[in-house]
C-alpha positions as CSV (number, residue, x, y, z in Angstrom):
1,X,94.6,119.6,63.4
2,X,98.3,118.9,64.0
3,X,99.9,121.0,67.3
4,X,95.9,121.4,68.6
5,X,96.5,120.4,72.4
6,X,93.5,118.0,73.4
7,X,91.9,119.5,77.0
8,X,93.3,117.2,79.7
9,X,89.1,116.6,80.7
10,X,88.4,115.1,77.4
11,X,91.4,113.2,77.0
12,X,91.0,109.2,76.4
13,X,91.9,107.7,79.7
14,X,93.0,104.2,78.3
15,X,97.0,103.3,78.0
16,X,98.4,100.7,75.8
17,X,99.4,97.7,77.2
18,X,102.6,96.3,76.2
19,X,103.9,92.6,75.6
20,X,106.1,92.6,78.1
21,X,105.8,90.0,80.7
22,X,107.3,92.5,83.0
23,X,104.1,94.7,85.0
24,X,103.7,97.9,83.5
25,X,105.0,100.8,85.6
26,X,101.8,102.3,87.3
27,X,101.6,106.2,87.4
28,X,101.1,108.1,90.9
29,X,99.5,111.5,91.6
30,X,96.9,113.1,91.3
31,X,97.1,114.0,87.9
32,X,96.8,110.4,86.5
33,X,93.7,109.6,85.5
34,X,90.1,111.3,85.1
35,X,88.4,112.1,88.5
36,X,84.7,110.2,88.9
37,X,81.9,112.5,89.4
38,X,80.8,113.2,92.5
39,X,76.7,112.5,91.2
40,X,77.8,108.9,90.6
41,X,80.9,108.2,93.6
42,X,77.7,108.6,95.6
43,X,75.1,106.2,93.8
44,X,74.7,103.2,96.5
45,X,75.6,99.4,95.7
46,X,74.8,96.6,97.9
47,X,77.1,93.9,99.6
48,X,75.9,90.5,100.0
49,X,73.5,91.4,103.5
50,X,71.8,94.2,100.9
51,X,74.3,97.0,103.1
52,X,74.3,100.2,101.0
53,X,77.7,101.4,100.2
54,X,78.7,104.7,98.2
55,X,80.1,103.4,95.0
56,X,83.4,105.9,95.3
57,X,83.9,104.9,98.8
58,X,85.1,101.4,96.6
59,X,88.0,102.5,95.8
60,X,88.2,105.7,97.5
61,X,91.5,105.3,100.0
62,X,92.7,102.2,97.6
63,X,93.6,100.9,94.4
64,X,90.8,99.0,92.4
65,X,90.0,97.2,89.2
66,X,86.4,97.3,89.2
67,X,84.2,95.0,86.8
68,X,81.3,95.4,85.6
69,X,79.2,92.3,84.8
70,X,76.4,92.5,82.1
71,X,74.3,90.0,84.4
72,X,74.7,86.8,86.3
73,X,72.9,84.9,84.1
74,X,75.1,85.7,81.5
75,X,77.0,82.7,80.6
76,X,80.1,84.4,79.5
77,X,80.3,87.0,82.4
78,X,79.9,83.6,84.6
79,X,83.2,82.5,82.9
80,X,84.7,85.8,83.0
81,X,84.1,85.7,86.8
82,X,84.9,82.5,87.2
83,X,88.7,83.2,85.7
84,X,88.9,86.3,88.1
85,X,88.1,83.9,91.0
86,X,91.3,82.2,90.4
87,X,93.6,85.3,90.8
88,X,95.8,84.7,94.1
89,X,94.6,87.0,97.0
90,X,98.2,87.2,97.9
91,X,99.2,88.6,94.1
92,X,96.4,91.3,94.8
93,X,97.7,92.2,98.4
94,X,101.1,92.5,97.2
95,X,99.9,94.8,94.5
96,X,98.1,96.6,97.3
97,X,94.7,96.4,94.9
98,X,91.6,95.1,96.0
99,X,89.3,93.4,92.6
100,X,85.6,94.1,92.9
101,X,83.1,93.1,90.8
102,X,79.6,94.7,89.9
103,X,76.4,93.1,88.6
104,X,72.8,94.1,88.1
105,X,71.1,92.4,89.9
106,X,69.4,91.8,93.4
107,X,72.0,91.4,96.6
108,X,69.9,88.0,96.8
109,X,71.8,86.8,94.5
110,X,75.2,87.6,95.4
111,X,76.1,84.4,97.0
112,X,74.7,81.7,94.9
113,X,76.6,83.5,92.4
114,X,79.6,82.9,94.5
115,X,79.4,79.7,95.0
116,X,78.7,78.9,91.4
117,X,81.8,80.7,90.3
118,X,84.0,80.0,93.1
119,X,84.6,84.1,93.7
120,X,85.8,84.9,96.9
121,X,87.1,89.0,96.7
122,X,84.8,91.7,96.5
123,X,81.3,92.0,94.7
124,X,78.4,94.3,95.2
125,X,75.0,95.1,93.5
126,X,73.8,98.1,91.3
127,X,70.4,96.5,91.5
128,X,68.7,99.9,89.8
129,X,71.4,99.7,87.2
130,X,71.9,103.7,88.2
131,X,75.6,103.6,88.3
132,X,75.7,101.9,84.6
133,X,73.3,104.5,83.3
134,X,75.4,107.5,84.7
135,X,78.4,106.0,83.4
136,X,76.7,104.9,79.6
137,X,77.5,101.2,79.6
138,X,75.2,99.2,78.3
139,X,77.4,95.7,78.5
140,X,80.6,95.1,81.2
141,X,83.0,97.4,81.5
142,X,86.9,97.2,83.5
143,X,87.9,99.8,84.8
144,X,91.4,100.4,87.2
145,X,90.8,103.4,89.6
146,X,92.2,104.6,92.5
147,X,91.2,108.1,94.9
148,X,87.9,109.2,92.8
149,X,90.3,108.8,89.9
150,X,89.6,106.1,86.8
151,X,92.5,105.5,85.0
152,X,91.4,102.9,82.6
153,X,88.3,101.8,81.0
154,X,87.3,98.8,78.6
155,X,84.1,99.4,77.0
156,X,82.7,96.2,75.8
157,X,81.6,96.4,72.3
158,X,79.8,92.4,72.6
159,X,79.3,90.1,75.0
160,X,82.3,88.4,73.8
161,X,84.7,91.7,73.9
162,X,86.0,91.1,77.9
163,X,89.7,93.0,78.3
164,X,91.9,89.9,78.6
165,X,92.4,89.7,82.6
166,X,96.5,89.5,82.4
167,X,96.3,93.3,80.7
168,X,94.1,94.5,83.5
169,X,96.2,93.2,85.7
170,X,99.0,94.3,84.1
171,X,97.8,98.2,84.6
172,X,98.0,98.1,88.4
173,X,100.9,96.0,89.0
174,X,99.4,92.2,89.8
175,X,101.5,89.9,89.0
176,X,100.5,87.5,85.9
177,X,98.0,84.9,86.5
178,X,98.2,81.2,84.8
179,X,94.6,80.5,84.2
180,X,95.7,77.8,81.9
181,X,95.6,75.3,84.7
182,X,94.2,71.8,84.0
183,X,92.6,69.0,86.2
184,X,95.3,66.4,87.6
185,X,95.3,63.6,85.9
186,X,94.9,60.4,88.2
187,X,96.8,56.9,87.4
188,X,95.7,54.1,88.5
């Protein structure tokens, strides 16, 4: 169907991410982006003290990769979480882009969790796993969003399919991360 024009509601909302080690340029306006519907900006999440919040209100005034963890047991969303706990605040403030993450789980467990994994931005609770129905995912997911608009989402396909961090990153302007860092080695 060659010269068929797609409608702009069912375009894909995922951009390719180039090699460059430059940030890709990040689109502004309204139009970029497919707007999150209203039924689900609504759905409630739970801090850390089990406060409700309106999942839209997230990322409604700001810019926001949002991830969605399978579970906290799950050993490889622990590492994936772990790695996100060693992005810079200060790259994300100078992005002006908060990182949240999302698990299914009780708000009890919210801060073990932290400590285990040493992650200190945002993270909330979809305890009912309402939000992930609504939005189909049955494993994580990444998504960049800003406004009630999502620009970008990584479907996991396996537990081992997690968007490399540096190209999330890399949508909304945060500068690359080095998570290649090792222990010191002492001399004695």
């Amino acid at each position: 169907m060659q010269g068929a024009e797609v409608d702009p509601a069912l375009a894909a909302v995922t951009r390719q991410v180039s090699g460059r080690t430059a940030p890709a340029t990040v689109p502004s306006g309204p139009e970029r982006g497919q707007p999150l519907a209203a039924a689900v900006a609504e759905l409630p999440v739970l801090d850390a003290s089990g406060r409700q919040v309106p999942f839209g209100a997230l990322f409604r005034e700001r810019r926001a990769v949002v991830v969605f963890v399978r579970h906290f047991l799950c050993y490889i969303c622990k590492e994936y979480v772990e790695d996100l706990a060693k992005i810079p605040k200060s790259f994300l403030q100078e992005a002006d882009v908060a990182l949240i993450v999302i698990g299914q789980s009780s708000y009890h467990h919210i801060e073990p969790f932290c400590k285990l994994t040493g992650y200190s931005h945002e993270i909330y609770v979809d305890p009912e796993r309402e939000i992930y129905k609504k939005l189909g995912m049955k494993r994580g997911e990444e998504i960049a969003s800003s406004g009630n608009n999502i620009h970008f989402i990584h479907r996991d396909k396996n537990r081992l399919d997690h968007k490399p961090i540096n190209s999330v990153l890399q949508l909304v302007g945060v500068r690359h991360v080095d998570f290649t860092s090792r222990p010191s080695v002492i001399h004695v």
